[in-house]
N, C-alpha and C positions, 0 to 999 in steps of 0.2 A: 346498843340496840339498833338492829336494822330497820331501814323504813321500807312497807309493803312497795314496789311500785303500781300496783293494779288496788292503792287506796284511793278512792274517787272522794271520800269525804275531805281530807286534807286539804285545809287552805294554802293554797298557794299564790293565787293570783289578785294582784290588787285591782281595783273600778277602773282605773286606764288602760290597765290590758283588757280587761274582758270586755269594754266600751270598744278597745279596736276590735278585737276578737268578732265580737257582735255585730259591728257595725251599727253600735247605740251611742247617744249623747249619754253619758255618766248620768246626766238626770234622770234621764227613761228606767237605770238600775234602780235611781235610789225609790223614782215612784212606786216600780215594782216591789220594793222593801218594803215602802209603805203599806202597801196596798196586801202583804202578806202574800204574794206570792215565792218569793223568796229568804231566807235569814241567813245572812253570810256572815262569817265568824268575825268580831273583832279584837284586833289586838292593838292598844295603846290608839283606840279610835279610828285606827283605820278599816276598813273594808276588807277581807281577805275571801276569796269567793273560790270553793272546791271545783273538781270535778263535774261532780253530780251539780253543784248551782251552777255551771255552765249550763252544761243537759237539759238540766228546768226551764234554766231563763230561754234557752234559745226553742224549746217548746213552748212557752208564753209568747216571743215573740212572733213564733210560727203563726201562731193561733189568733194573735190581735190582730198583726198588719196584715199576713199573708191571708186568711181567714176571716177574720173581721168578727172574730166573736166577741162579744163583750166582759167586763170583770166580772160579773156574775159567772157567765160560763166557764170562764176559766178556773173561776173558783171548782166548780161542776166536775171540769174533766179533771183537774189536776188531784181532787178527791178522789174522783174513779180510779184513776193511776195509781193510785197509792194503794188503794184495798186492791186492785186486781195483782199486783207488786207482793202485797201480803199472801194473797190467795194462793201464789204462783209458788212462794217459798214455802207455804205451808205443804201444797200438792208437793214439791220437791221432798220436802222431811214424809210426806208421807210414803212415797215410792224409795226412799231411802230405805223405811222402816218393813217396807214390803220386799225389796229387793235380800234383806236382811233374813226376813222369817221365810222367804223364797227358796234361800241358799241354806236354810238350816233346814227344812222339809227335805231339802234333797241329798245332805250331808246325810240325816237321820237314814232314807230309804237305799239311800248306796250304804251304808254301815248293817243296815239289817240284812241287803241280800248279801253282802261281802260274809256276814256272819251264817245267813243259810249256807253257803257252796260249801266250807266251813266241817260243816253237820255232816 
């Protein structure tokens, strides 16, 4: 089985990379853990932190230090994030399913006049 490279859930990276990465003390992750802004996979107790918990964390940290919002709001926007994330893929399935009966209206009216010239 191949692995996707454009899978952003797959853990790969352990708390010392992503502490360089970030530019965070390993503590500041795990308070984030705590604190349920983040759940990074683990395997045989370690920390293994995807993609997308990069992405999050370094939006949490946008938002604390550079920002100065506090955990409540974060709790707030990272909420919003996520429904407008949902809304977004929904709006997508929906122009999918519109793009869809788009191309069949127009299959149907070139089939009818192909079939008038026809006559």
């Amino acid at each position: 089985m191949a692995l996707k490279r454009d899978n952003k859930k797959l853990p790969l990276y352990m708390i010392s990379v992503v502490s360089r990465m970030l530019e965070v003390h390993p503590q500041t992750l795990r308070m984030y853990e705590r604190e349920g802004f983040i759940r990074p996979q683990r395997i045989n107790r370690q920390r293994l932190y995807s993609q997308e918990d990069i992405e999050r964390l370094n939006l949490v940290i946008e938002l604390t230090k550079e920002l100065g919002v506090n955990k409540a709001g974060v709790e707030i926007i990272l909420r919003m994030r996520e429904k407008m994330e949902a809304m977004h893929e929904e709006m997508r399935d929906i122009m999918r399913f519109l793009e869809d009966d788009i191309k069949e209206q127009f299959e149907n009216r070139l089939k009818n006049l192909l079939s008038q010239e026809k006559d």
